[in-house]
KOLRO-983219 format. One record per residue (C-alpha): residue in three letters; y, x, z. Coordinates in steps of 0.02 Angstrom, whole numbers, plus 50000, padded with zeros to 5 digits. Example, Ala and Ser with C-alpha at 12.3 -4.5 7.8 and 13.67 -1.06 7.14 Angstrom:
('ALA',(49775,50615,50390));
('SER',(49947,50684,50357));
***
This chain:
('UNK',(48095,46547,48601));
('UNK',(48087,46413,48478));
('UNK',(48048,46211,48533));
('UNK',(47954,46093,48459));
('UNK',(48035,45916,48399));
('UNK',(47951,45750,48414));
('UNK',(47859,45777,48244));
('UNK',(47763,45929,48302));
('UNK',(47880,46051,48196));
('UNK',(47967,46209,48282));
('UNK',(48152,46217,48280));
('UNK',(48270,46353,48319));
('UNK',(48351,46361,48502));
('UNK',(48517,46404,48454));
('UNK',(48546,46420,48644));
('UNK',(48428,46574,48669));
('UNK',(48538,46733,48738));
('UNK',(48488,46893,48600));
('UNK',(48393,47031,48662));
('UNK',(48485,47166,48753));
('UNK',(48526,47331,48668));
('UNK',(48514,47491,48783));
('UNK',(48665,47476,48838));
('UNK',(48679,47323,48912));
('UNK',(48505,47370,48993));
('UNK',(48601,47549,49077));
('UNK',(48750,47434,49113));
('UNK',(48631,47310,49214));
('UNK',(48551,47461,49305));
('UNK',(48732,47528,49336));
('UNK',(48792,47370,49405));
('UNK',(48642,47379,49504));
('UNK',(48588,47554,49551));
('UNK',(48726,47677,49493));
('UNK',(48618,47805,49576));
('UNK',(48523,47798,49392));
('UNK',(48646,47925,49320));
('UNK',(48519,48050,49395));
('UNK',(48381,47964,49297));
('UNK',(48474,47966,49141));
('UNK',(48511,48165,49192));
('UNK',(48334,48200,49159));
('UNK',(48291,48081,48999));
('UNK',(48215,48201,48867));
('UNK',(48277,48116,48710));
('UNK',(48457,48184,48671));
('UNK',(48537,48045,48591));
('UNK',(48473,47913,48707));
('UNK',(48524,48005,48846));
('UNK',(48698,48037,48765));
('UNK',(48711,47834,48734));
('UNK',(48677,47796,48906));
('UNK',(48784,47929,48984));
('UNK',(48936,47866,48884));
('UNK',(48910,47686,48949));
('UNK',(48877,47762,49126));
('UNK',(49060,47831,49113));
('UNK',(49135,47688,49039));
('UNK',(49063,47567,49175));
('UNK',(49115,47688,49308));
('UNK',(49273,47675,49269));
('UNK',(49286,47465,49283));
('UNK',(49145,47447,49416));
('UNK',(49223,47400,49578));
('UNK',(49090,47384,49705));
('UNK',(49085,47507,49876));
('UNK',(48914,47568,49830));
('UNK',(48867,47752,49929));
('UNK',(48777,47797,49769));
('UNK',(48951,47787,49663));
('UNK',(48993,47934,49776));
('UNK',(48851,48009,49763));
('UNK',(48866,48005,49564));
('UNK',(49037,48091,49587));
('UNK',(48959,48210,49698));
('UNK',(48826,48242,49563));
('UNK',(48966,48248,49423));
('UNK',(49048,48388,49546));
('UNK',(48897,48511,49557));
('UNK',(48860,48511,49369));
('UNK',(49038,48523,49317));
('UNK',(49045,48677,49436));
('UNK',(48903,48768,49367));
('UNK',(48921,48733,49179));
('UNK',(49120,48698,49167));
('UNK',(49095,48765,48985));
('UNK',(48955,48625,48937));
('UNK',(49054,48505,48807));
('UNK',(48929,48367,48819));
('UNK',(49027,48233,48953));
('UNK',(49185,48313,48878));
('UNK',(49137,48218,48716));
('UNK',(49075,48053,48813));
('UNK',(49227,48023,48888));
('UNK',(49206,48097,49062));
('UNK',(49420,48124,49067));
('UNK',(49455,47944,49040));
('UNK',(49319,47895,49168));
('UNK',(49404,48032,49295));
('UNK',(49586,47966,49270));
('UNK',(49515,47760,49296));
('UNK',(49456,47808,49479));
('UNK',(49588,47922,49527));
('UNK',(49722,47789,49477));
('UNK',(49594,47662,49572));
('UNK',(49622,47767,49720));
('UNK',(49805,47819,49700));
('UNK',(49871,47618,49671));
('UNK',(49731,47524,49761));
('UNK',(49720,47561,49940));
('UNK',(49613,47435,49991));
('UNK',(49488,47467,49882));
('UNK',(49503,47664,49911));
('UNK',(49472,47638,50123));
('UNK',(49314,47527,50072));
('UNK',(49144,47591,50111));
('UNK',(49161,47776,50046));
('UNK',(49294,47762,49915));
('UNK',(49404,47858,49998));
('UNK',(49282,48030,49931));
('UNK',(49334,47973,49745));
('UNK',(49475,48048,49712));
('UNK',(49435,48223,49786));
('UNK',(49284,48232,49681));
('UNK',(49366,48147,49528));
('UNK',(49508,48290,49527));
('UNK',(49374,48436,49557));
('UNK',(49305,48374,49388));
('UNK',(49452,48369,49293));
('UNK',(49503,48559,49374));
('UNK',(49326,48634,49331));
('UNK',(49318,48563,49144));
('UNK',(49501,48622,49131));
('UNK',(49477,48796,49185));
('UNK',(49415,48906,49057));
('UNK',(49426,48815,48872));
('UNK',(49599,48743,48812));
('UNK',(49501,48616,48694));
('UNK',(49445,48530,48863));
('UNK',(49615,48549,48928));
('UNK',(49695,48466,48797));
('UNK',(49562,48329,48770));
('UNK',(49611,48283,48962));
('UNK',(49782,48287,48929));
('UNK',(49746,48143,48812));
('UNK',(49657,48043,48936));
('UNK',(49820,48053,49044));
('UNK',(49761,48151,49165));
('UNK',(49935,48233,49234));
('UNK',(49986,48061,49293));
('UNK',(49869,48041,49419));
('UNK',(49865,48236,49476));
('UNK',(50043,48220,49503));
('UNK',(50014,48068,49622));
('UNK',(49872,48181,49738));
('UNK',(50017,48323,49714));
('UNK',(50131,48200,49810));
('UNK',(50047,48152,49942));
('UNK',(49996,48014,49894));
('UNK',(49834,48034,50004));
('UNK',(49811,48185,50095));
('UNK',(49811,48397,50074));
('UNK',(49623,48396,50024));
('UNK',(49667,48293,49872));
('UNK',(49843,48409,49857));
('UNK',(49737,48559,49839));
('UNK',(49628,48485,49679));
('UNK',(49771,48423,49616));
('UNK',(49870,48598,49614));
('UNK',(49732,48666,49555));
('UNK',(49688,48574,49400));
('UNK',(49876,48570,49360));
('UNK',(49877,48742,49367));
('UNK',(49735,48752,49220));
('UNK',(49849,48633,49130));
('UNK',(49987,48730,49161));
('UNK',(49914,48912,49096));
('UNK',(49874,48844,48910));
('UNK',(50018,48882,48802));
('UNK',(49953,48687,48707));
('UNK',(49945,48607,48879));
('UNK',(50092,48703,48966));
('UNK',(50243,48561,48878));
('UNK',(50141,48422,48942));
('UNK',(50135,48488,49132));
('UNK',(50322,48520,49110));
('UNK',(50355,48366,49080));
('UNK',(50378,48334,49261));
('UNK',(50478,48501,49271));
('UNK',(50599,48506,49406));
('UNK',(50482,48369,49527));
('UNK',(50315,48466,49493));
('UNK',(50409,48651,49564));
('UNK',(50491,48577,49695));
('UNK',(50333,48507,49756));
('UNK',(50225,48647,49742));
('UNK',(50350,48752,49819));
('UNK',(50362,48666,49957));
('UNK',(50183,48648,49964));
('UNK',(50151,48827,49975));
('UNK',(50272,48864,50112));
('UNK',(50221,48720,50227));
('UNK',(50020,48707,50184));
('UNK',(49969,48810,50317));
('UNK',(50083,48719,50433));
('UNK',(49996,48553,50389));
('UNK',(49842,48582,50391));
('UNK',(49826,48665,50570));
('UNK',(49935,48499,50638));
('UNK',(49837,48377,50565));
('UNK',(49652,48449,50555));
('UNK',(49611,48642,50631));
('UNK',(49739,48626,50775));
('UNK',(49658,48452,50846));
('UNK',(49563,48475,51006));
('UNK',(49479,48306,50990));
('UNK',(49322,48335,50846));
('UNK',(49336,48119,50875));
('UNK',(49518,48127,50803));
('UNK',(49481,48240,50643));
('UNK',(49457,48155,50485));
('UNK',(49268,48119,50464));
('UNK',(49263,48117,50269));
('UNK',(49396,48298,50298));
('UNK',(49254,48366,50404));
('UNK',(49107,48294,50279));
('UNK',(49194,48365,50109));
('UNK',(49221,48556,50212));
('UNK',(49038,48567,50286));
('UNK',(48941,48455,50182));
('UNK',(48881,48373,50345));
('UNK',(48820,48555,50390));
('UNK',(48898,48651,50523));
('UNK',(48985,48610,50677));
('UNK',(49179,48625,50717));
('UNK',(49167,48826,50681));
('UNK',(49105,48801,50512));
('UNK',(49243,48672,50498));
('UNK',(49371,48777,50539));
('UNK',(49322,48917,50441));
('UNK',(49318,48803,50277));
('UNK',(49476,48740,50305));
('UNK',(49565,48902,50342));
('UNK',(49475,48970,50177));
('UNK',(49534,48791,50089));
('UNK',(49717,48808,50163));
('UNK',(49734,48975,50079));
('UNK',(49674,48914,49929));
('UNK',(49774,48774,49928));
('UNK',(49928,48905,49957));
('UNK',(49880,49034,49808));
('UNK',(49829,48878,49688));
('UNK',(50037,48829,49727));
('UNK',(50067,48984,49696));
('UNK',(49982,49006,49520));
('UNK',(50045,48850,49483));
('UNK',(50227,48926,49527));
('UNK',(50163,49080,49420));
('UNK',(50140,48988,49247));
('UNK',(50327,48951,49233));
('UNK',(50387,49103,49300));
('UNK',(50305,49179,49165));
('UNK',(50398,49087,49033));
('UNK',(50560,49089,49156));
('UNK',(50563,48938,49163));
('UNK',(50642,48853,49325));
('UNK',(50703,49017,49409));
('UNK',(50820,48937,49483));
('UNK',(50721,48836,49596));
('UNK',(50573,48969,49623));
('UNK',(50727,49104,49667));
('UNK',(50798,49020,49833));
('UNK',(50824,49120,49971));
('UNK',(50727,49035,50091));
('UNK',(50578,49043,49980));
('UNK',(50582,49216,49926));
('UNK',(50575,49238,50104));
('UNK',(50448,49124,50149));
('UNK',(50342,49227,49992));
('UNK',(50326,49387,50081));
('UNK',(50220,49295,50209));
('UNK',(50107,49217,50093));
('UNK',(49968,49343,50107));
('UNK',(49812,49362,49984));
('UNK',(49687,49490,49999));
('UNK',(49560,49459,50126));
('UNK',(49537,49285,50131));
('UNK',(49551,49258,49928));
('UNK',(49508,49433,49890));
('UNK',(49555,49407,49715));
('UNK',(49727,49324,49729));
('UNK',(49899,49428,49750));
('UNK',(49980,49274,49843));
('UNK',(50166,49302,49860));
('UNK',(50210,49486,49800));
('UNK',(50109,49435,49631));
('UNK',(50246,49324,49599));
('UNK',(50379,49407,49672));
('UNK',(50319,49549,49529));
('UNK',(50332,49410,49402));
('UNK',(50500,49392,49453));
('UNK',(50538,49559,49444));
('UNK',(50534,49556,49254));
('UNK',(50660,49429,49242));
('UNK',(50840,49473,49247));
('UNK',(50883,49340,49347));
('UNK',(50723,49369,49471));
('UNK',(50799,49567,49492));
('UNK',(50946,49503,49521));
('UNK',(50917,49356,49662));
('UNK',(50779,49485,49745));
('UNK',(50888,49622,49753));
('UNK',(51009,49501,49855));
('UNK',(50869,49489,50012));
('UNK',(50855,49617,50132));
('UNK',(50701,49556,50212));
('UNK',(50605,49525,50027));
('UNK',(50662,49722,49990));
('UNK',(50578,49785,50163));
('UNK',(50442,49680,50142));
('UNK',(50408,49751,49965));
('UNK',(50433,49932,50030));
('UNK',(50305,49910,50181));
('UNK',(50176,49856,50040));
('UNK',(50209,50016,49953));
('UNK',(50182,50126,50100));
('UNK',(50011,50042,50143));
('UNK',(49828,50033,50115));
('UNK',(49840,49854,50047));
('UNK',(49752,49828,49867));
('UNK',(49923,49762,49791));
('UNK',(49994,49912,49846));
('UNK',(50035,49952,49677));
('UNK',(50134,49793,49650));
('UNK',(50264,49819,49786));
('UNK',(50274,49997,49703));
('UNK',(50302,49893,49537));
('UNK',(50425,49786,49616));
('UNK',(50547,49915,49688));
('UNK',(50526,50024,49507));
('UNK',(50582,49892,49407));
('UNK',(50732,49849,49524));
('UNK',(50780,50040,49519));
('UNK',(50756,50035,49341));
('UNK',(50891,49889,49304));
('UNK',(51050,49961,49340));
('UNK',(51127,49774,49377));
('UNK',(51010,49796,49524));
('UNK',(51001,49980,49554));
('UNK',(51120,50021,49680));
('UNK',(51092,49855,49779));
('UNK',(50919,49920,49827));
('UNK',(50925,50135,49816));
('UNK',(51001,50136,49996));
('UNK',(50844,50032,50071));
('UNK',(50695,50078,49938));
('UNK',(50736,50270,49926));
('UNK',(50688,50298,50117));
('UNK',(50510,50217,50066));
('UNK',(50491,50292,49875));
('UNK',(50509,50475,49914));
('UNK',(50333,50475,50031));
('UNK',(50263,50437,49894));
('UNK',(50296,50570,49752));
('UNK',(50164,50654,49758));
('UNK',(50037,50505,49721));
('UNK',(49938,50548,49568));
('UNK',(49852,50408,49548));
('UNK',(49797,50224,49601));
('UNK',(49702,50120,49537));
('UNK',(49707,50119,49330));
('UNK',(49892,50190,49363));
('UNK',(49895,50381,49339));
('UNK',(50024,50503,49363));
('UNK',(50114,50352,49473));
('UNK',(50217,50492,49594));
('UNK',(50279,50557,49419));
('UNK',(50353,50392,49379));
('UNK',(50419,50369,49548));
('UNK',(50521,50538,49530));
('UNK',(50601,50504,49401));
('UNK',(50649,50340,49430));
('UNK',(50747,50404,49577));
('UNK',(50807,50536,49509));
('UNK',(50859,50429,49360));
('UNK',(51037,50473,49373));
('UNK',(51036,50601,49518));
('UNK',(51228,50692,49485));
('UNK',(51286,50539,49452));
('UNK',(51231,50436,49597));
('UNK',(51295,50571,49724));
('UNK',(51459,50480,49690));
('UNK',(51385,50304,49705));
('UNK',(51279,50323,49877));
('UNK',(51352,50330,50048));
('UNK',(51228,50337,50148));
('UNK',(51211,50527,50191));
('UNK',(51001,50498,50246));
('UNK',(50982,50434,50047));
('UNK',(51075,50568,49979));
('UNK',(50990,50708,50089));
('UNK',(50832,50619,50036));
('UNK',(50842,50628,49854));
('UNK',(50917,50801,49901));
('UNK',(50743,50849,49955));
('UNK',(50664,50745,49834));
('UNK',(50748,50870,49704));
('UNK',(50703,51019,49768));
('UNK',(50511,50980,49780));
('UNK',(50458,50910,49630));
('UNK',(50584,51023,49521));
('UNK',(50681,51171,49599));
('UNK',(50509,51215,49685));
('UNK',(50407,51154,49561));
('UNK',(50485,51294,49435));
('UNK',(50462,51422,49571));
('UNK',(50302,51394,49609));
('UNK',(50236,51385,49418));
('UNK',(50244,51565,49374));
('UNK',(50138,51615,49545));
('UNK',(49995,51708,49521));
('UNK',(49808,51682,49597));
('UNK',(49818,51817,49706));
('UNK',(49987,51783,49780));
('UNK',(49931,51577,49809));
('UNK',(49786,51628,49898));
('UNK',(49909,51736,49997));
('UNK',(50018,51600,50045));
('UNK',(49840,51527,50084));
('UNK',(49803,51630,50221));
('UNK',(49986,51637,50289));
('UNK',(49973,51435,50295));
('UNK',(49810,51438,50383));
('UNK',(49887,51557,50529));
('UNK',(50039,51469,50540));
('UNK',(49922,51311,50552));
('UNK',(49829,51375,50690));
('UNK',(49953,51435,50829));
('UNK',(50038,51271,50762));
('UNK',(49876,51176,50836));
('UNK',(49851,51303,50993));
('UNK',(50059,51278,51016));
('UNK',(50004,51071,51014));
('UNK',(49874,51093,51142));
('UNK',(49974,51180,51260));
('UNK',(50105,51035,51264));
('UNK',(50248,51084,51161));
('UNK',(50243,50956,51044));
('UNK',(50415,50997,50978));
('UNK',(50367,51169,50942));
('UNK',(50227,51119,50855));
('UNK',(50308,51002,50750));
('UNK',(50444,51157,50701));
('UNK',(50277,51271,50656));
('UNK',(50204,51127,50545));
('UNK',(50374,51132,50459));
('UNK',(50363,51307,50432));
('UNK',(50172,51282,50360));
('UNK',(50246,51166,50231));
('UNK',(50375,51267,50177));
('UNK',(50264,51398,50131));
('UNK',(50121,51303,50065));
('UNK',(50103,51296,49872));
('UNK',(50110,51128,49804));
('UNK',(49943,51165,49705));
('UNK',(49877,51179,49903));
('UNK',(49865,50960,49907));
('UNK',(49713,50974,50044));
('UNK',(49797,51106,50145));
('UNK',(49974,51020,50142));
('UNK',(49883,50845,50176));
('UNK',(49816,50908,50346));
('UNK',(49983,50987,50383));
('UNK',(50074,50775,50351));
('UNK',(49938,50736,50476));
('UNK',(49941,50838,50604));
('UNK',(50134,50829,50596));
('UNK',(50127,50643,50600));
('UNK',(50008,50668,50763));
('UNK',(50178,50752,50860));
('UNK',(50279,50606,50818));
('UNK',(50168,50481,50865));
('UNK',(50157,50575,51038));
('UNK',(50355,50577,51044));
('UNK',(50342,50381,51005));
('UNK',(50436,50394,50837));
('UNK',(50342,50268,50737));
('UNK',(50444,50304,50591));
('UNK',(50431,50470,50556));
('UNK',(50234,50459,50586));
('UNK',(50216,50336,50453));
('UNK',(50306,50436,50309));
('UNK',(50211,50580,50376));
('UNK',(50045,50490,50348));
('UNK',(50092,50400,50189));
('UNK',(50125,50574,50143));
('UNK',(49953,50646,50193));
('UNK',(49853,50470,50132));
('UNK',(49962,50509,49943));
('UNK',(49886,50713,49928));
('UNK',(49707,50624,49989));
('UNK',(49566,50618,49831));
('UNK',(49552,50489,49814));
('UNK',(49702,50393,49871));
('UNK',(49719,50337,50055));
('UNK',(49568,50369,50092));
('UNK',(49597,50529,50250));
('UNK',(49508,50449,50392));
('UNK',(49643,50533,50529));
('UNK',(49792,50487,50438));
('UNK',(49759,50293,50417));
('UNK',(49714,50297,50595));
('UNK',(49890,50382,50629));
('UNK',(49965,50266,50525));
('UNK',(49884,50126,50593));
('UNK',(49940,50168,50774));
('UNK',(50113,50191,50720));
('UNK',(50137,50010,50628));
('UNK',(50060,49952,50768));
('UNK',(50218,50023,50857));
('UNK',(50351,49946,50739));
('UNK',(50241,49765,50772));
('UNK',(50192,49780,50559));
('UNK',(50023,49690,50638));
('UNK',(49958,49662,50438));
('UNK',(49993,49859,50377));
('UNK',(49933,49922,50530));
('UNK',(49752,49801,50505));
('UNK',(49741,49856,50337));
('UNK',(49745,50038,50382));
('UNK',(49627,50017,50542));
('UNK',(49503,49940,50410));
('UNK',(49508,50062,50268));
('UNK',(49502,50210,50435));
('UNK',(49339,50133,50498));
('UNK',(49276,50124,50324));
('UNK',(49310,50312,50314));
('UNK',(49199,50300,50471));
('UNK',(49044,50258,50412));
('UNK',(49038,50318,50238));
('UNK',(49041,50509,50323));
('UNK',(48880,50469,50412));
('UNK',(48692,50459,50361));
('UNK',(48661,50356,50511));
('UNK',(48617,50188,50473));
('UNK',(48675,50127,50625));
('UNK',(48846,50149,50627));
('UNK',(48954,50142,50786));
('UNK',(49127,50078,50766));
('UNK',(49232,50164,50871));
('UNK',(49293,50060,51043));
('UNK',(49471,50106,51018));
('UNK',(49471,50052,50827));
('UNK',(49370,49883,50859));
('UNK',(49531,49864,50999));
('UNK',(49650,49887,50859));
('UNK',(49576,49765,50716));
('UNK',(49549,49618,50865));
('UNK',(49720,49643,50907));
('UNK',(49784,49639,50734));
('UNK',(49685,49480,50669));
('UNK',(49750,49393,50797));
('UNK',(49930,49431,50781));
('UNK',(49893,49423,50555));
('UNK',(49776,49261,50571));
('UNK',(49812,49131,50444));
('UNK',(49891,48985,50545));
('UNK',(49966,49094,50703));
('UNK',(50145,49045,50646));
('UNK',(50069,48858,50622));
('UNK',(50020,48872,50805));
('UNK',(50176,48953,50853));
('UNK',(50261,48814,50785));
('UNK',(50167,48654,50841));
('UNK',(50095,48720,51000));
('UNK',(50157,48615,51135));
('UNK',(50071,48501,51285));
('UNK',(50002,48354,51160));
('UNK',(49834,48298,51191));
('UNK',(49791,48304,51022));
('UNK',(49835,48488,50979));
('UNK',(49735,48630,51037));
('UNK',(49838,48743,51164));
('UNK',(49713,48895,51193));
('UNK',(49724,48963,51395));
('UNK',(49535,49044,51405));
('UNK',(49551,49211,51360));
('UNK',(49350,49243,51367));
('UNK',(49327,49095,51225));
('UNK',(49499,49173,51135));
('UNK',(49395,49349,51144));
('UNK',(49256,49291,51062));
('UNK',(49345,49212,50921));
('UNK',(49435,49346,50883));
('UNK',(49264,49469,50886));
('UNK',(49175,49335,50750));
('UNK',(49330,49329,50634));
('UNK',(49346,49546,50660));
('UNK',(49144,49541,50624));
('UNK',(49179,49403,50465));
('UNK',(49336,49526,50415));
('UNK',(49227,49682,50407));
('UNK',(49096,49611,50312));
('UNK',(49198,49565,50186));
('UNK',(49308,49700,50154));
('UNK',(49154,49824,50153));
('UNK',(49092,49709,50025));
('UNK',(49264,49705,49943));
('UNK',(49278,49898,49919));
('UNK',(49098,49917,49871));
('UNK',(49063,50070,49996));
('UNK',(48936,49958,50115));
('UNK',(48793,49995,50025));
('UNK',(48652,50074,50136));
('UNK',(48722,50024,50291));
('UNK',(48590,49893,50364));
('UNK',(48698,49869,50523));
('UNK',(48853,49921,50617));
('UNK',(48876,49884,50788));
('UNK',(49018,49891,50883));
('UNK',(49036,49978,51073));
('UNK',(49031,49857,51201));
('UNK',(49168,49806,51295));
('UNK',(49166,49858,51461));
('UNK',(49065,49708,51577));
('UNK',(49176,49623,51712));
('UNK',(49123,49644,51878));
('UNK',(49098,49849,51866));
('UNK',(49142,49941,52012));
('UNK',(49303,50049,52000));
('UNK',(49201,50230,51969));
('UNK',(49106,50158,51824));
('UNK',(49265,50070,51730));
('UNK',(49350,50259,51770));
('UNK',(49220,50348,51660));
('UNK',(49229,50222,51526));
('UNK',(49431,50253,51508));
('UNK',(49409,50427,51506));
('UNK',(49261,50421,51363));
('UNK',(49372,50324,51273));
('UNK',(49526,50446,51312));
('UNK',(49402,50572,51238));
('UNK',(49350,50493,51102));
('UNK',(49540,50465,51030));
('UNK',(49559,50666,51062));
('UNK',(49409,50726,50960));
('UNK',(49495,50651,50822));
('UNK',(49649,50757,50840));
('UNK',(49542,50952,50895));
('UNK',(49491,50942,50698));
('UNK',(49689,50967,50643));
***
């Protein structure tokens, strides 16, 4: 205010600090309180908010103090950029630049990033950036602009830890999809692939050595455990966040990897040997239902020249590829895509027909799966692309007596067969159902060998138009070799049954069969998948709400989890006598895992295939109680003995 002088008369104080303007009344409060963004959050008046949320940014960025609340700000930026990632309002007010100022903060200041509860910055900081970058290119490209790639590419490094790597990949990977964006990303090219690919093939690897895999909770890290659980949840929840985050983190890579295969860009790096390998491992599906994982960009590959030509060139990718087309699996139809479009490139052709032929002709009489109709149509031809011709280019006499067969079904017999009349298929009808028959009493008397020559008989006499009678026939048939312990032959069998099913794969007795036999051959992950989709079969052919799962199935799918669960190569690996690494001895605490993760499995692939409506519970047989005397433990073996040969008195 004004003074008076020594006349009485007011003068002006010259010295007098202004009035403060709104903003430097939010920046006091910030400096303060930063804990007032949530006030701000809730101011009515648009503009004013929008004023003071702009200088709440802005003096984010510069303030340098180890408040909690900053966190808790970041933590609040998090949840709304999660649920309205479309909203353009902190877009416009600068959010980006404030984003890039801490996660440079964090990436070039470690001091300041191990103070008080800095070190939670950065992982919230890059979640921002990824969910304002994932569905509008404007945001993507107003973040490019505030330099975010810079900083990702530091997290992508290393720089702190694999939490941070798997924001990082992730918002790159939104970067990295825009055709506006994409340049910018690739300006780090060759460094940015070789990272993520060597991200994605150790991940798993790192984070079971330096977080799931420590048997001291005191030794994990406490802001690790904190951003997985949310302080909720003991060291089971913890685990099961990080194995769902570790996957993540390995499909995020892998999309990453995706957006320049797509423009073929750095094949050359993304074809190695040793990670084309490494890809068939990389498994989707069940624990990121909607993410392909390797084989999706091993198909992206596959329309590449170059891809064909450095796939072809692996063995191990080519089996891999052909298991995944003779299996229950939802990307199924991607290792069928795979092997066509090899077949199809005659570069590439007769590197593969020797291996992929033996797996292709099971599965020529597929008429549909998925949005993909007449699919065993396609397949036919493509391997009969050149049939005279290739007589002269194959070797191997199993191929050529193969496509020999492959021939005569879907065209010699197919001509035959197209002039029959009603009366004479309904015939063949009756002949196929009394061949069946002694075929089954023949079985059931012991001669499995005999039965298997009377099944052959059926099928030679069975009418292709006859897809129900001839898929019982591949079942039963696959039944005898799984009693003679010929794995092989089962499976093509029961692909073969599981192809004339309507719809598709979905004859309860055949995935059984087929799960048994991969089981045999040690496939642990086809052999789960089909053990799944059989006990799905299960309960959808029951009104009972209380469905049973049957002991000897619920035997098979613990098994298999175990031997397909997503770090038991990281254990493999880094199991040893350390103190700090878990090395698991009890069998009764190993048990019960592996009954909670079968349980979690179930739930969500019932959910996943939409067929577990009206079931209110399932309950599995108990395990037989140790401690029962030898007569009781007897009886159980023998129910269970009985249980297995119900399934096989219906063929």
């Amino acid at each position: 205010m004004d003074s008076l002088n020594k006349k009485g008369k007011m003068t002006p104080n010259f010295n007098t600090t202004p009035p403060k303007t709104i903003n430097d009344m939010v920046t006091d409060q910030m400096r303060n309180n930063p804990c007032c963004f949530f006030c701000i959050m809730k101011e009515p008046d648009t503009s004013l908010r929008r004023s003071c949320l702009a200088t709440c940014f802005n003096e984010m960025s510069v303030i340098n103090r180890d408040d909690q609340q900053h966190v808790l700000v970041l933590s609040g930026l998090w949840n709304i950029a999660m649920a309205q990632p479309d909203d353009p309002e902190f877009i416009s007010l600068g959010i980006f630049d404030c984003m890039v100022s801490l996660l440079e903060k964090g990436t070039n200041d470690r001091s300041w990033l191990f103070r008080g509860q800095n070190i939670y910055i950065p992982y919230y900081a890059a979640h921002v950036i990824g969910s304002y970058t994932m569905n509008k290119v404007e945001f993507a490209e107003k973040a490019v602009v505030a330099g975010v790639i810079p900083p990702l590419m530091e997290l992508l490094r290393g720089k702190i830890s694999w939490v941070e790597q798997r924001v990082a990949v992730r918002a790159l990977g939104h970067l990295a999809s825009y055709e506006r964006t994409f340049e910018a990303v690739a300006a780090y090219e060759e460094e940015l692939v070789r990272l993520t690919m060597n991200l994605a093939s150790t991940c798993l690897d790192q984070v079971y050595t330096k977080f799931v895999g420590v048997k001291d909770e005191n030794k994990r890290s406490k802001y690790h455990c904190d951003l997985l659980t949310r302080g909720v949840g003991g060291l089971e929840m913890e685990n099961r966040k990080a194995e769902e985050w570790a996957s993540q983190l390995q499909c995020w890579s892998l999309y990453l990897l995706n957006c320049f295969a797509c423009k073929e860009r750095s094949l050359n790096l993304i074809c190695n040997q040793g990670f084309l390998v490494d890809l068939c491992g990389m498994w989707g599906g069940l624990v990121n239902h909607s993410s392909p994982a390797g084989v999706g960009l091993i198909r992206i590959l596959c329309y590449s020249k170059y891809g064909r030509q450095n796939i072809s060139e692996s063995k191990q990718v080519l089996e891999n590829l052909c298991h995944l087309s003779r299996s229950s699996d939802d990307w199924q139809y991607m290792g069928i895509d795979c092997l066509l479009l090899l077949l199809k490139d005659i570069d590439t052709r007769y590197k593969v027909i020797e291996i992929v032929t033996m797996f292709l002709i099971d599965l020529v009489e597929l008429k549909s799966l998925g949005d993909r109709s007449n699919l065993g149509e396609t397949i036919t031809k493509t391997l009969l692309l050149d049939y005279k011709q290739s007589k002269f280019r194959i070797k191997n006499s199993h191929v050529l007596k193969a496509l020999q067969q492959t021939w005569e079904l879907k065209e010699e017999r197919r001509k035959r067969e197209k002039t029959m009349s009603v009366e004479k298929i309904e015939e063949k009808r009756v002949l196929v159902n009394l061949i069946k028959q002694q075929a089954n009493h023949v079985f059931w008397l012991g001669d499995v060998e005999e039965a298997i020559k009377m099944y052959n008989e059926a099928l030679d006499t069975c009418p292709l138009k006859l897809r129900k009678e001839r898929m019982v026939l591949y079942s039963n048939r696959a039944q005898c070799y799984l009693l003679l312990r010929d794995p092989d032959a089962a499976i093509r069998d029961s692909t073969r049954a599981l192809c004339l099913s309507n719809p598709t794969n979905s004859h309860g007795k055949s995935l059984w069969r087929r799960s048994q036999a991969y089981d045999m051959k040690g496939l642990a992950k086809e052999s789960l998948m089909d053990c799944i989709m059989f006990i799905n079969s299960v309960t959808t052919t029951t009104t009972n709400k209380r469905v049973k799962i049957p002991y000897y199935a619920a035997r098979m799918i613990s098994k298999q989890m175990e031997a397909t669960w997503l770090f038991v190569n990281a254990k493999s690996k880094f199991t040893r006598s350390d103190d700090d690494y878990e090395i698991s001895s009890n069998e009764d605490d190993h048990q019960l895992d592996c009954d909670e993760m079968m349980r979690q499995m179930m739930m969500m692939m019932m959910e996943k295939k939409s067929i577990a409506s009206g079931l209110s519970t399932i309950i599995e047989e108990p395990l037989i109680a140790k401690g029962k005397n030898w007569r009781e433990m007897e009886r159980a073996r023998r129910r269970n003995k009985t249980a297995f040969n119900v399934m096989a008195r219906s063929m």
